[in-house]
C-alpha positions as CSV (number, residue, x, y, z in Angstrom):
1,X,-28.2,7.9,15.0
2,X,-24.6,7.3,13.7
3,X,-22.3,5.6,16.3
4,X,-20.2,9.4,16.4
5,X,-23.5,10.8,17.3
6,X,-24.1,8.6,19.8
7,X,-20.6,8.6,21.7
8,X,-21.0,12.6,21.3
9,X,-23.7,12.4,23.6
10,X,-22.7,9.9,26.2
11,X,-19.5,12.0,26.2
12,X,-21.7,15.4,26.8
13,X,-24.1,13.9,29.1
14,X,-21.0,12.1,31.1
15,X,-21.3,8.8,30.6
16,X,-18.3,8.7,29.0
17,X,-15.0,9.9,28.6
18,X,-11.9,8.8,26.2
19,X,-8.0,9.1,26.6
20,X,-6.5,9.6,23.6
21,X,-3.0,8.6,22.8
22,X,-1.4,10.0,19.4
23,X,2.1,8.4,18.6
24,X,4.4,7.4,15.2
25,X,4.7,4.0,15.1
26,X,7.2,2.1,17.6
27,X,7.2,5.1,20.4
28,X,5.9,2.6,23.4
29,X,2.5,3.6,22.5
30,X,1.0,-0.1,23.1
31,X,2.7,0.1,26.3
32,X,1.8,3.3,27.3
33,X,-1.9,2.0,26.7
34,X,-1.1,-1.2,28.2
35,X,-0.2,0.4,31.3
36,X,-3.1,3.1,31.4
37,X,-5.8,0.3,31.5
38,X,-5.2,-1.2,34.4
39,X,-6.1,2.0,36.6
40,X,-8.9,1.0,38.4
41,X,-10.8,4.0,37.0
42,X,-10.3,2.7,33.2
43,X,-13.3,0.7,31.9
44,X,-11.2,-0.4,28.9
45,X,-9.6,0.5,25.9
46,X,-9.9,0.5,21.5
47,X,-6.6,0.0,19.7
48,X,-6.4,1.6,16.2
49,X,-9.9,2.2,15.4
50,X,-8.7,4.3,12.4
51,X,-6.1,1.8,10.9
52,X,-7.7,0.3,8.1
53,X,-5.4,-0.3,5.0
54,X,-7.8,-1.5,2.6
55,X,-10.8,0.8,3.2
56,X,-11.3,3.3,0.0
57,X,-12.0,6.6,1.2
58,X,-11.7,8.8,4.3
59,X,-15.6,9.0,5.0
60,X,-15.5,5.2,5.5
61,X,-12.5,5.1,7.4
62,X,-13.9,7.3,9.8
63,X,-17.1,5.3,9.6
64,X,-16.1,2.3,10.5
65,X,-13.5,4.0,13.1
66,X,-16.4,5.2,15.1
67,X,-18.1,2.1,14.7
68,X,-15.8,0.0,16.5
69,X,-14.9,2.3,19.5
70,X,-19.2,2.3,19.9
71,X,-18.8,-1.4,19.9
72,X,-16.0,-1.2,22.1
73,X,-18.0,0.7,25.1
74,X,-20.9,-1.3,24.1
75,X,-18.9,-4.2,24.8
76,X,-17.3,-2.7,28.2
77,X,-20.8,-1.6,29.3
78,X,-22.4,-5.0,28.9
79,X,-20.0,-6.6,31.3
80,X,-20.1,-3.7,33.5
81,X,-23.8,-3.8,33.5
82,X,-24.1,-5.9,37.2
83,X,-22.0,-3.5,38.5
84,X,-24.0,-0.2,37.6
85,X,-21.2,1.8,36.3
86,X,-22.4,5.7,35.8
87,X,-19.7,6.5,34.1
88,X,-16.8,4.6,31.5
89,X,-13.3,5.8,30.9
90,X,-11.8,4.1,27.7
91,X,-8.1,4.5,26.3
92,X,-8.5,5.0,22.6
93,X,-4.7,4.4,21.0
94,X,-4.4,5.7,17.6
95,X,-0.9,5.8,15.3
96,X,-0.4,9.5,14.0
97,X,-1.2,9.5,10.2
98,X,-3.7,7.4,9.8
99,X,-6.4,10.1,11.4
100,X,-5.8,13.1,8.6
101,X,-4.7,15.8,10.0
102,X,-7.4,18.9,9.7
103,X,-11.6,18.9,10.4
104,X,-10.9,14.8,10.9
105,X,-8.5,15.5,14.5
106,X,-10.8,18.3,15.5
107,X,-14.0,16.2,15.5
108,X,-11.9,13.4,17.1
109,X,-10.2,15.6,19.4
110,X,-14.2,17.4,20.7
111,X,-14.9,13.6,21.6
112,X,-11.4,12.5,22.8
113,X,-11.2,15.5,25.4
114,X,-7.7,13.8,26.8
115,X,-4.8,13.6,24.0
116,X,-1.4,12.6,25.0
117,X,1.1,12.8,22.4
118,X,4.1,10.3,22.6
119,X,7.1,11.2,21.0
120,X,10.6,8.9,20.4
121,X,14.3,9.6,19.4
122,X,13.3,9.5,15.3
123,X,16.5,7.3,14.5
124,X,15.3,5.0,17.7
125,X,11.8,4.8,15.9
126,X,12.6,4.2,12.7
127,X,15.2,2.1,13.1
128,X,12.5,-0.5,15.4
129,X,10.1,0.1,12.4
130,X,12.8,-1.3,10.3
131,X,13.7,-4.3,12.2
132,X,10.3,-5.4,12.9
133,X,9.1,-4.9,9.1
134,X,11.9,-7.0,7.4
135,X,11.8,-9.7,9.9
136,X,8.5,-10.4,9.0
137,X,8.1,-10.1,5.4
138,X,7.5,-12.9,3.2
139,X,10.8,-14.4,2.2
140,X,8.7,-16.3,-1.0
141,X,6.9,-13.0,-1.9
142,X,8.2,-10.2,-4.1
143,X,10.0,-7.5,-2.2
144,X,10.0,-5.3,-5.1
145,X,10.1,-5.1,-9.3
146,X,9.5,-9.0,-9.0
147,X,12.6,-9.7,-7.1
148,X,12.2,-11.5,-3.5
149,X,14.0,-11.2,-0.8
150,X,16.1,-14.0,-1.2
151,X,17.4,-13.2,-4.4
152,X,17.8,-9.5,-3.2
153,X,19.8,-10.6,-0.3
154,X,22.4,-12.5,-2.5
155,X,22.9,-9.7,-5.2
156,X,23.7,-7.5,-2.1
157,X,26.6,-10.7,-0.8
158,X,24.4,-13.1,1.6
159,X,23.4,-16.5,1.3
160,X,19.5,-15.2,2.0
161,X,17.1,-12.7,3.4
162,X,17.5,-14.1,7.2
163,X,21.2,-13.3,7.1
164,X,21.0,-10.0,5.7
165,X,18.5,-9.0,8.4
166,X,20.4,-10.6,10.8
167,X,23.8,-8.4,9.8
168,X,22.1,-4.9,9.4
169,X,20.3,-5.2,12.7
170,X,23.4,-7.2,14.8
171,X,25.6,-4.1,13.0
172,X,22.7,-1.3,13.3
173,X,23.4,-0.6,9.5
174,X,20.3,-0.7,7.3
175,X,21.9,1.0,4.1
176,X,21.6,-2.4,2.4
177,X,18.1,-1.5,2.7
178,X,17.6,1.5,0.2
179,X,16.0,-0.5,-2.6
180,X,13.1,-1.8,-0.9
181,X,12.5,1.1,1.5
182,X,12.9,3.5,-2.3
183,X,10.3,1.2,-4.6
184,X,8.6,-1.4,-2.1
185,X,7.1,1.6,0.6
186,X,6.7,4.1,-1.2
187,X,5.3,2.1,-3.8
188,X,3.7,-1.3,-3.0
189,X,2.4,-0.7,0.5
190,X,0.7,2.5,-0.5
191,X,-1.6,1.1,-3.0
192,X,-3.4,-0.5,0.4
193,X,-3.8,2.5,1.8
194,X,-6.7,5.1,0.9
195,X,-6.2,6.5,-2.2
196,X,-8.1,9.4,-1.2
197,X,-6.3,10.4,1.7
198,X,-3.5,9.7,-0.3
199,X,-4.1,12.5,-2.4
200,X,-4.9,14.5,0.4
201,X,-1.6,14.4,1.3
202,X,-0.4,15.5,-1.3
203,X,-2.1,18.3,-1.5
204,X,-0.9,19.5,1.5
205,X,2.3,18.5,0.6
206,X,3.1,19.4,-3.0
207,X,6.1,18.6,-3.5
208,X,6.5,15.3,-2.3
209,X,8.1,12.5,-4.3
210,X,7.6,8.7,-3.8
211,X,10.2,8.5,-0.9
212,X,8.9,11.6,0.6
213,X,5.4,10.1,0.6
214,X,6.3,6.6,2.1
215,X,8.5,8.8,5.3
216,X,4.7,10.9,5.6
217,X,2.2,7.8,5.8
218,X,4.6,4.9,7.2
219,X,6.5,7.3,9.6
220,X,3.7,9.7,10.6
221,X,5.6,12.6,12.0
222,X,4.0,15.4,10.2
223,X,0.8,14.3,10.9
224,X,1.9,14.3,14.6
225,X,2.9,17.4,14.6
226,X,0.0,18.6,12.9
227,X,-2.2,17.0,15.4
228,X,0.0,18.8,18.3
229,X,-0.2,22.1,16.6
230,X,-4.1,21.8,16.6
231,X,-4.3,21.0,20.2
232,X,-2.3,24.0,21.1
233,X,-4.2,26.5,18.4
234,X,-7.8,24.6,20.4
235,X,-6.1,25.2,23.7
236,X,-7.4,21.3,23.9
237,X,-6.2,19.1,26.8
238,X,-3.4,17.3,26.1
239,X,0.3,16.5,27.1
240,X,3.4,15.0,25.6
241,X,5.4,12.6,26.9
242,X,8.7,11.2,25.9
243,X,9.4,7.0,25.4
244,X,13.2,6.9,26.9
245,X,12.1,9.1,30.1
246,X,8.9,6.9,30.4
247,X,10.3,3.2,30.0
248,X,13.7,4.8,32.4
249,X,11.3,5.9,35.1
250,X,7.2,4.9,34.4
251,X,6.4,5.0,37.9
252,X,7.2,8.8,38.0
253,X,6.2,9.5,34.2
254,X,2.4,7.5,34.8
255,X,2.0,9.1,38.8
256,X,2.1,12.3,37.0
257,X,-0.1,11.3,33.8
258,X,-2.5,9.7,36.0
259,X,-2.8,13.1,38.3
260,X,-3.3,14.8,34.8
261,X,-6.1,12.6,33.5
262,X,-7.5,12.5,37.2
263,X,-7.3,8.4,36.9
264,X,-5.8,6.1,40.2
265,X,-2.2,5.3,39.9
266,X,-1.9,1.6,40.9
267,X,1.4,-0.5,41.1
268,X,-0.4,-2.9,38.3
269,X,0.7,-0.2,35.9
270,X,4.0,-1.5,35.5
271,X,3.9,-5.2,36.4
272,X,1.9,-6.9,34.3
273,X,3.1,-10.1,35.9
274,X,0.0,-9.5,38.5
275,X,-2.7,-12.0,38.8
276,X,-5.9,-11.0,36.8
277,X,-4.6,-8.0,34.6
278,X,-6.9,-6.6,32.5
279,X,-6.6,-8.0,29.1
280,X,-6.9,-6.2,25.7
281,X,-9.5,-6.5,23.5
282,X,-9.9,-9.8,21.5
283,X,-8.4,-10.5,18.1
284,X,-4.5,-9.2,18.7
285,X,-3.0,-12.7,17.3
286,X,-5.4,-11.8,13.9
287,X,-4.4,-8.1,13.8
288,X,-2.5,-8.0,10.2
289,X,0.3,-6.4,12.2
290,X,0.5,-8.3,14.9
291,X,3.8,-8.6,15.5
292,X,4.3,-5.4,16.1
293,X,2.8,-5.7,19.5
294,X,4.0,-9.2,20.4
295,X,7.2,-7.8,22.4
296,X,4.7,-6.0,24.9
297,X,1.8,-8.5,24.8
298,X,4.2,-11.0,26.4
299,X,5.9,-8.9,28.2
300,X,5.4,-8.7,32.6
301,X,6.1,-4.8,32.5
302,X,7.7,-1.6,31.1
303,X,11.4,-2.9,29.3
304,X,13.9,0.0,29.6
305,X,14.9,2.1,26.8
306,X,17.8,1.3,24.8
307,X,21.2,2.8,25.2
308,X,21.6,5.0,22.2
309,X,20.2,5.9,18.9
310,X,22.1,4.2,15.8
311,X,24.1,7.3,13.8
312,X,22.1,8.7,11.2
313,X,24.6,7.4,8.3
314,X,23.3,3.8,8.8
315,X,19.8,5.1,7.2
316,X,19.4,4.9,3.8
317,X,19.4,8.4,2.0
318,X,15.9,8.9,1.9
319,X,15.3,8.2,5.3
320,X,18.7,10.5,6.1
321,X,17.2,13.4,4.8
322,X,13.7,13.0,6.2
323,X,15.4,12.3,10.2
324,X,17.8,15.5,10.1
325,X,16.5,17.8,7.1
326,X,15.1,21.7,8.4
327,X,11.4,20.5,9.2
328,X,12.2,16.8,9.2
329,X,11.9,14.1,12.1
330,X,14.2,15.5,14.5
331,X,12.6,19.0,14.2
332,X,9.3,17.4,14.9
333,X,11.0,15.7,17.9
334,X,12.4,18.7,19.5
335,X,9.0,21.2,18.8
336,X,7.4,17.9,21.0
337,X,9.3,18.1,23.5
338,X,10.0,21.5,24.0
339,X,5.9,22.3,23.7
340,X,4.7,24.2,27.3
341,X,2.9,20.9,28.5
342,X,5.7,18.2,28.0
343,X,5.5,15.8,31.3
344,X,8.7,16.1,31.8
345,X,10.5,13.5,34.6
C-alpha cells in the first residue's frame, strides 16, 4: 500500500489527523508551526514534505512527499507507543507553490482536513526573502552570466558583495538588485526545480516571461490564492490568518486557532524559553535552506512585527509590477484577508 494510502486510512479510521499550514515564503509560517506543536494535543509535526528542488517530475515529488510525512507519524507513533496514543495530531507546514495548485491540493487537502492559510504585507515578505537570500549566497560563486557577486558589487560602486547587502538592507532599497533577481531567479534557480511542474505553470499561465515566472515559483502567491480559492469552491476547513496581527497579539490570534482546530491553548505557545519544549524534527542545521529558519529556531518566542512595509519603489521593476499590478501580490493579499473565515484579532 503506498504511504498516501496508508495515511488515507489512519486519517478515515481516526487515528490520525493533520493541520495544514499553507504560506509564501517568510509569512511567520515556521513560527506559526513552531508555536502549534507544543499544544499538548499535537503529536508532532513535518516541515516541507513537498520541497524538493532537485526531484524531476511531479509524481515523485508527491511520492516522496507522502513518504516522509508516513515516516514522520511512524516516527511520532514509535515514541508514543508506551503511552498508548489512539489517536495523533501532526502540523504539516507546507510553502505555497511547491504543492501545484489543482487535483495535487485537493488530494492533499481530503487528507489534511485543517488548512490555515497565512498571509503577509507582500512588500514585508518579499523584501525578508531578499535579505535572507543575498546574505547567504556564495560570494566566490557566479551570481549570474559568470559574474560573482563581488565583482557585481563594484561595477554597481562598493568595495564587495557584504557592503552592498549591508547598504540596500540598512537603506531598505534593493533596486541595486535588478540584475540578479532578472537573470539569476528566473533563470539559474529554476533549472533545480521540476521541469515538469515548471511547464505546468506555464500552461496555466501563458503569458509569463522569465521575471514573471521567478515572482510565481519563488514568491508563491498565485499558488496561494489558488489553494484558497479551492478550499472555499470544497467548502473545506480552513482559515486565514494574518503575520503582523499574529506576532502583535499570538496569545489572542493562537486562543482562537486553537478553539478552531479543537487543540489546548497552553502558555508554551509563545515562550519557547520553557524547560522541555518540543523540538522539531531532526536535520534543520542540514536543510539546504537553513537559514531561513535560524531566526525562529533560536528564538524564546513570537518576535513582533516590524513597523512598516518598505515603499514599493525600493523593488526592482519586476518585482514592482508583480506587488501592485491588477491581480498581483497585494490583490492576493487583500482577497486573503477579506475571505469570510479570516481570524481576525
Amino acid at each position: 500500500m503506498s504511504s498516501y494510502k496508508t495515511l488515507r486510512t489512519m486519517v478515515n479510521s481516526g487515528e490520525l489527523s493533520i493541520i495544514s499550514i499553507i504560506a509564501p515564503p517568510r509569512t511567520s509560517s515556521t513560527a506559526l508551526e513552531r508555536a502549534l506543536i507544543e499544544s499538548p494535543d499535537i503529536s508532532g509535526q513535518c516541515n516541507e514534505p513537498w520541497s524538493q528542488p532537485h526531484v524531476t517530475t511531479i509524481e515523485q515529488r508527491r511520492q516522496i512527499a507522502y513518504d516522509k510525512i508516513f515516516s514522520r507519524v511512524s516516527q511520532i507513533r514509535s515514541a508514543s507507543a508506551k503511552f498508548d496514543r489512539r489517536h495523533d495530531i501532526l502540523v504539516v507546514k507546507n510553502i505555497a507553490d511547491f504543492i501545484p495548485p489543482g487535483e495535487f491540493f485537493i488530494e492533499w487537502s481530503s487528507l489534511a482536513r485543517h488548512q490555515i492559510f497565512l498571509v503577509r504585507d507582500p512588500a514585508c515578505a518579499i523584501e525578508s526573502e531578499l535579505n535572507i537570500f543575498f546574505r547567504d549566497i556564495r560570494t566566490d560563486g557566479k551570481l549570474f552570466d559568470g559574474v560573482t557577486p563581488n565583482q557585481y558589487a563594484r561595477t554597481t560602486g562598493f568595495k564587495n558583495w557584504l557592503a552592498l547587502h549591508r547598504w540596500a538592507k540598512d537603506n531598505r532599497n534593493y533596486c541595486l538588485y535588478e540584475a540578479p533577481v532578472n537573470t539569476y531567479f528566473a533563470n539559474a534557480d529554476l533549472t533545480h526545480r521540476d521541469p515538469k511542474l515548471i511547464r505546468l505553470v506555464s500552461a496555466l499561465r501563458p503569458n509569463l516571461d522569465a521575471n514573471e515566472m521567478f515572482r510565481f515559483r519563488i514568491l508563491g502567491w498565485e499558488a496561494l490564492q489558488e489553494h484558497l480559492r479551492e478550499c472555499r469552491t470544497q467548502a473545506s476547513n480552513y482559515a486565514v490568518v494574518e503575520s503582523a496581527l499574529f506576532r502583535s497579539n499570538p496569545v489572542a490570534f493562537l486562543t482562537g486557532l486553537c478553539r478552531i482546530l479543537s487543540i489546548t491553548y497552553t502558555p508554551r505557545m509563545i515562550d519557547w524559553s520553557i524547560e522541555k519544549t518540543k523540538s522539531f524534527e531532526r536535520g534543520w542545521d542540514e536543510h539546504p535552506d537553513h537559514f531561513f529558519y535560524d531566526q525562529v529556531l533560536g528564538s524564546t518566542g513570537i518576535l513582533p512585527p516590524q513597523d512598516s512595509a518598505p515603499a514599493i519603489d525600493r523593488f526592482p521593476p519586476c518585482i514592482q509590477n508583480f506587488i501592485s499590478r491588477k491581480d498581483g501580490a497585494n490583490d492576493i493579499y487583500r482577497e486573503a484577508i477579506e475571505d469570510s473565515n479570516f481570524l481576525g484579532p
